[in-house]
N, C-alpha and C positions, 0 to 999 in steps of 0.2 A: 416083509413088513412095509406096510404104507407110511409114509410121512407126511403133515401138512406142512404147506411153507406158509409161515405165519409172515404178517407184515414186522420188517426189524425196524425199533423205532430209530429215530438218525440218530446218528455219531456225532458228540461236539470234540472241539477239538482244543478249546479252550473256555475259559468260564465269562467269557464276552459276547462269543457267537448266540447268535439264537434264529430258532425256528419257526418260520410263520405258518401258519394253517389257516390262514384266511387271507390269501395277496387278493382273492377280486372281489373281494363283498359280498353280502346276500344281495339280491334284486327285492326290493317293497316298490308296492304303488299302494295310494288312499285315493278314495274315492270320495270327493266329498262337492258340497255345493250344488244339490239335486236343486233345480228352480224350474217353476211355468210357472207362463203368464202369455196373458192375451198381448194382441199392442191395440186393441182400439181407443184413440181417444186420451191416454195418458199423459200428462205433461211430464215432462225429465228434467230436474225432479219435482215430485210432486209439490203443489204449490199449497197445500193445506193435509192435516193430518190424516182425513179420511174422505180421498177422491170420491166422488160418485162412480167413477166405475171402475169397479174392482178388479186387479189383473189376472184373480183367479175363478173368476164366474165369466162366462167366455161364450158371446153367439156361436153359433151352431156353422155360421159364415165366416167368423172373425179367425186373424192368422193369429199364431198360436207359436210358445216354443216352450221346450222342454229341453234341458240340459244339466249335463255333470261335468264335474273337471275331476281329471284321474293325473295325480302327482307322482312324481316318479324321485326315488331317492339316487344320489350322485356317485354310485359307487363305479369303479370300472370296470365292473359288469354288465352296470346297467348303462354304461355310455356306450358299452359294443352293441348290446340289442339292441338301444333305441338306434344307435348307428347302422342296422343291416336294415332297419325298416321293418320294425316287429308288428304287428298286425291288432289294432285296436276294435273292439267292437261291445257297442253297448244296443240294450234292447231293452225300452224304456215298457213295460208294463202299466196300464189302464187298466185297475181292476173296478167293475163296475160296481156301485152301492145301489141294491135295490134291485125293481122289477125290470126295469127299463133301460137301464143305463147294460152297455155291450162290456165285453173284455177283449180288450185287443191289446195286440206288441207292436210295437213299433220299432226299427233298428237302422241303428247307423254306424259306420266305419270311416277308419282310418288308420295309416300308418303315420312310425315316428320317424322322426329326424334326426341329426345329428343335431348335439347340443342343446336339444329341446326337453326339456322335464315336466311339463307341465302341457296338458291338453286338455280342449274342452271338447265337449261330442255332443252336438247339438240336435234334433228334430224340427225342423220349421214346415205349418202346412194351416190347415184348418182341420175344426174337429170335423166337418163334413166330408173333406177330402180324405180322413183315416179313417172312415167308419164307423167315428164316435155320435151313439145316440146320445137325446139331449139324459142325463142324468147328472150323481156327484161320482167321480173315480177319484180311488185311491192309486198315487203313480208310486212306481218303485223303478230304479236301473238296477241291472244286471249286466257286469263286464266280463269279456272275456279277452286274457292279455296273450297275444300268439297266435300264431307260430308264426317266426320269420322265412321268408320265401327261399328256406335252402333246403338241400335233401336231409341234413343232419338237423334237423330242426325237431323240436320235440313239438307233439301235435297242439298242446295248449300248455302255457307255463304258468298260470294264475286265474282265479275267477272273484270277483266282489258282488257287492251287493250295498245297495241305498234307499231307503224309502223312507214314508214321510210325508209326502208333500197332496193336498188334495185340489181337485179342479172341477168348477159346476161347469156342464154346458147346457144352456137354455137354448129354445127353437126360435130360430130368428127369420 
């Protein structure tokens, strides 16, 4: 006859003891704070309510960024990961509106730190230099959080998602 060995739950041993089932935390991250803009031209801060040039209508030459910040909650699981150098990566999507306007990814990386919870993932370039035709895109990120650089690492621990945000590029 077969037996299964069932998990026994613990033994207390007095009515004070207790049992924890959660010593390291779940791991969260939020992704939030999806921003472009151009920088030509803008005063910091703006000196009237509506600049003449707008930071989301963008020469075709003008430098450009695109960024998200990915939060990370304080549990002491997630102070190991960010501690082994867990592997950040976002791929900002340009989806194009219209005949003209392209689709392209754009992607950038990084690792974490110890002590650090909070990163931002930036893109800086021109839309010329990423193969953005002049049109309007819709931008969206896409995170993926992992794996840290050890053999026991699971191949991806998390993936997000943000969108929202639109950008014109005119032929300059």
């Amino acid at each position: 006859m077969n037996t299964i060995n069932k998990a026994q739950p613990s033994v207390q041993f007095s009515a004070t003891e207790t049992d924890s089932t959660n010593i390291l935390g779940p791991v969260l991250f939020t992704l939030v704070n999806l921003r472009v803009a151009g920088k030509a031209g803008l005063p910091n801060p703006p000196s009237q309510i509506a600049p003449g040039q707008s930071p989301y209508i963008i020469g075709s030459d003008e430098q450009f960024s695109v960024s998200v910040d990915i939060v990370f909650n304080e549990t002491p699981l997630t102070k190991l990961l960010l501690c082994l150098g867990t592997k950040l990566g976002v791929t900002f999507a340009f989806e194009g509106i219209g005949g003209q306007a392209t689709e392209i990814d754009l992607t950038v990386a990084k690792k974490t730190q110890a002590g650090v919870f909070t990163y931002t993932l930036t893109y800086e370039g021109t839309p010329e230099g990423a193969n953005l035709t002049p049109g309007l895109y819709a931008i969206a990120a896409v995170a993926s959080i992992g794996p840290v650089d050890h053999p026991c690492a699971q191949a991806v621990l998390g993936y997000g998602y943000i969108a929202g945000r639109l950008m014109q590029v005119y032929p300059a």
